[in-house]
Structures are given as structure tokens and as C-alpha cells.
C-alpha positions in Angstrom: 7.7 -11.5 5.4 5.7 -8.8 4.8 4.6 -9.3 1.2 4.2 -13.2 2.3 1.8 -11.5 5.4 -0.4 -9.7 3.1 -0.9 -12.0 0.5 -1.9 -14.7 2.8 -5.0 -12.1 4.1 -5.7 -11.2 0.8 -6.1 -15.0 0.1 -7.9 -16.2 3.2 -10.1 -13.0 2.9 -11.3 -14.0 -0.9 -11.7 -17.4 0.5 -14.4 -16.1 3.2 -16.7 -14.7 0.5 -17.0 -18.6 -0.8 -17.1 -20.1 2.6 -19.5 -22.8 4.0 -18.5 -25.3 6.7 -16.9 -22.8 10.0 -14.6 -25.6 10.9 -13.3 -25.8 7.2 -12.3 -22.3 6.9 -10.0 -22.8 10.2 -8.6 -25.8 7.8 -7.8 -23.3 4.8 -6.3 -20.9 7.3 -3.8 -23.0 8.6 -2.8 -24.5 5.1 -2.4 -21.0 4.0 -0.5 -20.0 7.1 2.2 -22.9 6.2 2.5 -21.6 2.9 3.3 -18.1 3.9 6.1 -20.1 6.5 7.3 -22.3 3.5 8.0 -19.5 1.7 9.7 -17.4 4.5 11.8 -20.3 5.6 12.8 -20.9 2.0 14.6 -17.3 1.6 15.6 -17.4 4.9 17.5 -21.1 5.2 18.5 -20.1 1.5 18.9 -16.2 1.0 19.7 -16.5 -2.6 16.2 -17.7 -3.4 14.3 -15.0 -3.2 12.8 -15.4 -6.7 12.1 -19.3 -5.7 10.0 -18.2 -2.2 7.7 -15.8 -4.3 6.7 -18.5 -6.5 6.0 -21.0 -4.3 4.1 -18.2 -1.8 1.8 -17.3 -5.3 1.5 -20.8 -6.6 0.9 -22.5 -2.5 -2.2 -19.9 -2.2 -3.5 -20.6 -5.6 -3.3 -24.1 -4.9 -4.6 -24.2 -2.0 -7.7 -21.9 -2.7 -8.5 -24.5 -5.8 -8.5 -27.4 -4.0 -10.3 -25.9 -0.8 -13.1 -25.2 -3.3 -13.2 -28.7 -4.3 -13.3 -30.1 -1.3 -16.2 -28.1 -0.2 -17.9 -28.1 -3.1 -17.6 -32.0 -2.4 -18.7 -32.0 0.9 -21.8 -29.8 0.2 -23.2 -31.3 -2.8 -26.7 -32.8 -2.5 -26.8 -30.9 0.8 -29.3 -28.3 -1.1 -27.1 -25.3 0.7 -26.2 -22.9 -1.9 -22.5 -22.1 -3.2 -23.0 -18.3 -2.8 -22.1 -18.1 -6.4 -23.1 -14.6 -6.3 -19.9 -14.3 -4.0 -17.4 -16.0 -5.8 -15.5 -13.1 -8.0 -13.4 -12.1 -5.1 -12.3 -15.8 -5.1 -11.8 -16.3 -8.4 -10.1 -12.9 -8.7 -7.3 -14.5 -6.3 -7.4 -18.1 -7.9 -6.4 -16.1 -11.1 -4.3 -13.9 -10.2 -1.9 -15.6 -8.4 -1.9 -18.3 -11.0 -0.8 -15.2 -13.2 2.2 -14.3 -10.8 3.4 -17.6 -10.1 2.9 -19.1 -13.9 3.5 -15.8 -15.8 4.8 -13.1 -14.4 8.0 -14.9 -12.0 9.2 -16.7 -14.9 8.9 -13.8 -17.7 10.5 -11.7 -15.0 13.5 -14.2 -14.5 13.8 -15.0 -18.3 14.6 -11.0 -18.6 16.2 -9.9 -15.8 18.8 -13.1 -16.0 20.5 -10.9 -19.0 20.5 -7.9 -17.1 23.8 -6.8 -15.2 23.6 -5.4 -11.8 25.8 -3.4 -9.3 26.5 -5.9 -6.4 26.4 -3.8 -3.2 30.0 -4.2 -0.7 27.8 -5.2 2.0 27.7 -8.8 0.5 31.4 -9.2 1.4 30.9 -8.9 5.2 33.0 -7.2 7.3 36.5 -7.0 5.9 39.9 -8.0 8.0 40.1 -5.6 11.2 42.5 -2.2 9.8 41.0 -2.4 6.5 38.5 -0.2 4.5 37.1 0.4 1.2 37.4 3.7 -0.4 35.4 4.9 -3.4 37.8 4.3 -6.5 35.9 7.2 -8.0 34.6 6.1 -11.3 31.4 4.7 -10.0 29.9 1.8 -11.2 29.9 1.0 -14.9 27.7 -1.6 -17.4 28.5 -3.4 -20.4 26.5 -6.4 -22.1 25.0 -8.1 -19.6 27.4 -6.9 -16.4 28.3 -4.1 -14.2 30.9 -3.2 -12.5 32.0 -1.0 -9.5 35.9 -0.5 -8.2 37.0 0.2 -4.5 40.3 1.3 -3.1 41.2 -1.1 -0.8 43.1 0.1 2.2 45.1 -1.5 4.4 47.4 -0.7 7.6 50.3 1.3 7.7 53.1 -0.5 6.3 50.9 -3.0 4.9 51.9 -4.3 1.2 49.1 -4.1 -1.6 50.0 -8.0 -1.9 49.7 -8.4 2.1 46.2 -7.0 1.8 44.5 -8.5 -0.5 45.8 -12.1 0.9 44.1 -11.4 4.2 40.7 -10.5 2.3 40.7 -13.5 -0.3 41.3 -15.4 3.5 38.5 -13.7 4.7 36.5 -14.3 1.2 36.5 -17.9 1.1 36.0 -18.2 5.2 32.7 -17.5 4.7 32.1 -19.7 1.9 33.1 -17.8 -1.3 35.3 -19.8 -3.3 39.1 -19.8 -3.7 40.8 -17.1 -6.3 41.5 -18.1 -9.5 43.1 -15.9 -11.2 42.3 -13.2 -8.6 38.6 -13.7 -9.1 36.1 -15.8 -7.3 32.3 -16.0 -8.1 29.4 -17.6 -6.7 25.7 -17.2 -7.7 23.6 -14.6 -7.3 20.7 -16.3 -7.1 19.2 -20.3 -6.6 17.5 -21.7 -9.6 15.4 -19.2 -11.4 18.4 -15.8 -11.6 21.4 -17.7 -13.2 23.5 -14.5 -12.7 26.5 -14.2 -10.3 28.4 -12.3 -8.4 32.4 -12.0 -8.9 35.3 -10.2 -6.6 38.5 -9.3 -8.6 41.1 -8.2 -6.6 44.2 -6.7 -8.5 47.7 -5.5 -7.0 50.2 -2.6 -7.8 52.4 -0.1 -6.3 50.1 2.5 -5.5 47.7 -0.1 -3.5 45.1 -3.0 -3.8 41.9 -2.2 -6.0 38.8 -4.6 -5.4 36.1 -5.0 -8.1 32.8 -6.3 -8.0 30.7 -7.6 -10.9 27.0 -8.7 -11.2 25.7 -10.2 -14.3 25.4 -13.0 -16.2 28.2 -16.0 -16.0 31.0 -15.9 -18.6 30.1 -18.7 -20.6 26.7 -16.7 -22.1 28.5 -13.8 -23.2 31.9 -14.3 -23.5 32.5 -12.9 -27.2 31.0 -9.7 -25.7 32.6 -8.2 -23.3 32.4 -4.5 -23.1 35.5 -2.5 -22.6 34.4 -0.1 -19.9 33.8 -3.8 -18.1 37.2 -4.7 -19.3 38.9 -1.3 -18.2 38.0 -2.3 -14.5 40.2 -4.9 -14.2 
């Protein structure tokens, strides 16, 4: 919101140095107003696309800044007012660059970061089953090509089988939308359109308890011949 906030001012404040017709420039403000709420509404209805509501905030103001300068260039020619073309840099300076963001920089920021593992943080599991916890594993977190990992403890109730816990969080897991185990492992994306990486639980059993991993990188299919070990070694 905030980001959206500020480059909204920056925009409309650019567009007063080119403004003409009073009336118009309440037109402009509004139109950039709904961009700044079509982009807030867009990561909020769908949290995963954050990448998707920056581009359409940058691209929404540049548009909108081109074609209000059209339009009043229309409305004023042959009117003998002047264009205050001695004005215009701050304009043009945020015409251009947020063409730049939106057209360059989003997309050559998602073509590289979309190999790039990350740590998933917990916190995007919820709140576990009441009586259980997550415990440092104490390895920390871990990369390999185009993943990382982290492990956690997972700790149940007294009396409470490794197998006993980790049924009550996969039920947990997949009632808030993640999909069913296979394998012990569930993913979903990470992102919407633009990040093409995902996020994957792995939950593994033995005798001395239930151990929980999370991975972040990209899907399986893109690097499957290579797999690092230190991945490998947390499962």
C-alpha cells in the first residue's frame, strides 16, 4: 500500500507541472487513484501476486499519464494556450520511468530471481494443531541449485506417535488449501504468473519424532538432474 501510495503522488505530482484544464486534473487523479486500488486489491484478493500488482501499479500510471497528455493536448490545440513545454521533464521523467519498471526491470527481475531458491518462512503454514510446536532442527537452512531448505523438529503431545503427528498437520495442511501429501510432500506456488517457484512441506517420520522441511525454489521439473545433496540430506 504504501509503495502504491507514493507512487501515485509522485505521478499525479509530475502530472501538475503539464497541467491545463482544472477539471481535467481532478479526472487524472481519480484514474490514478483506481490504479493504485487495482493494484492493492490484486495482492490482497490474491497474496501470491505481489510481482503481478507492481506491474500493473507502474504500467496503470504510465498509461494513464500518456494518454492524459493526449487528451489534453487534444482538447487545447488551436486554443493558442501554451503546453508549458518548459515544464514537461518532470512528466516525462515519470512517463519513462515507470515504462522502465513495468517493461524492464519487473520482468528482468522475475526472469532471474525464478532460478533462485529461497528459505520459506514457518509462518506460511498457519497455526499448527493445538499441543504442537516446531523446534529448530539445528542445521539451519541450507541451498543447493536452485532451492533451499530448512528442517524443524516437530513436537507433539505427550504420548503422541511421530506418525500421529504428522497426520494431524498434513489435516491441517490441506484444510487451508495446500494440497494432499504425495509421498509426504505437498507444494503449491509461490507466486501467480511472473515467480514460477514454489513452496513444498516434507514431512518425514522415525522413532525419535516427526521432522518437517520446507523448500523454496524452482519446481522439479527445471532442475531435476541437479539436485544438490545438502538439499537431498534434508529429507
Amino acid at each position: 500500500m504504501l509503495v502504491a501510495s507514493v507512487v501515485t503522488m509522485m505521478a499525479f505530482l509530475a502530472w501538475l507541472t503539464v497541467a491545463r484544464l482544472p477539471w481535467f486534473t481532478g479526472v487524472v487523479l481519480v484514474a490514478l487513484t483506481l490504479v493504485a486500488v487495482a493494484s492493492i486489491t490484486l495482492a490482497a484478493v490474491q497474496p501470491r501476486a505481489a510481482v503481478e500488482a507492481r506491474l500493473l501499479l507502474f504500467l496503470g500510471v504510465a498509461v494513464t499519464l500518456l494518454v492524459a497528455g493526449e487528451m489534453q493536448r487534444r482538447k487545447l490545440a488551436g486554443s493558442g494556450d501554451d503546453d508549458r513545454a518548459g515544464r514537461r521533464w518532470p512528466y516525462r521523467i515519470a512517463v519513462g520511468l515507470a515504462l522502465f519498471v513495468a517493461l524492464a526491470c519487473i520482468p528482468a527481475a522475475s526472469w532471474n530471481f525464478n532460478d533462485d531458491g529461497f528459505v520459506p518462512s514457518a509462518q506460511e503454514l498457519g497455526p499448527l494443531p493445538v499441543g504442537l510446536a516446531l523446534r529448530s532442527a539445528g542445521a539451519g537452512s541450507e541451498c543447493g541449485t536452485g532451492r533451499c531448505a530448512v528442517s524443524y523438529a516437530l513436537v507433539g503431545g505427550p504420548g503422541e506417535s511421530a506418525e500421529e503427528v504428522a497426520r494431524r498437520v498434513w489435516n491441517d495442511l490441506t484444510s487451508v488449501g495446500w494440497p494432499a501429501p504425495d509421498g509426504a510432500r505437498s507444494c503449491h506456488p509461490a507466486g501467480w504468473l511472473l515467480d514460477t517457484r514454489e513452496t513444498c512441506v516434507e514431512i518425514s517420520t522415525a522413532e525419535d519424532g516427526a521432522r518437517l522441511t520446507l523448500e523454496g525454489g524452482r519446481p522439479f521439473p527445471r532442475y531435476a538432474g541437479a539436485r544438490s545433496p545438502q538439499v537431498s540430506r534434508l529429507r
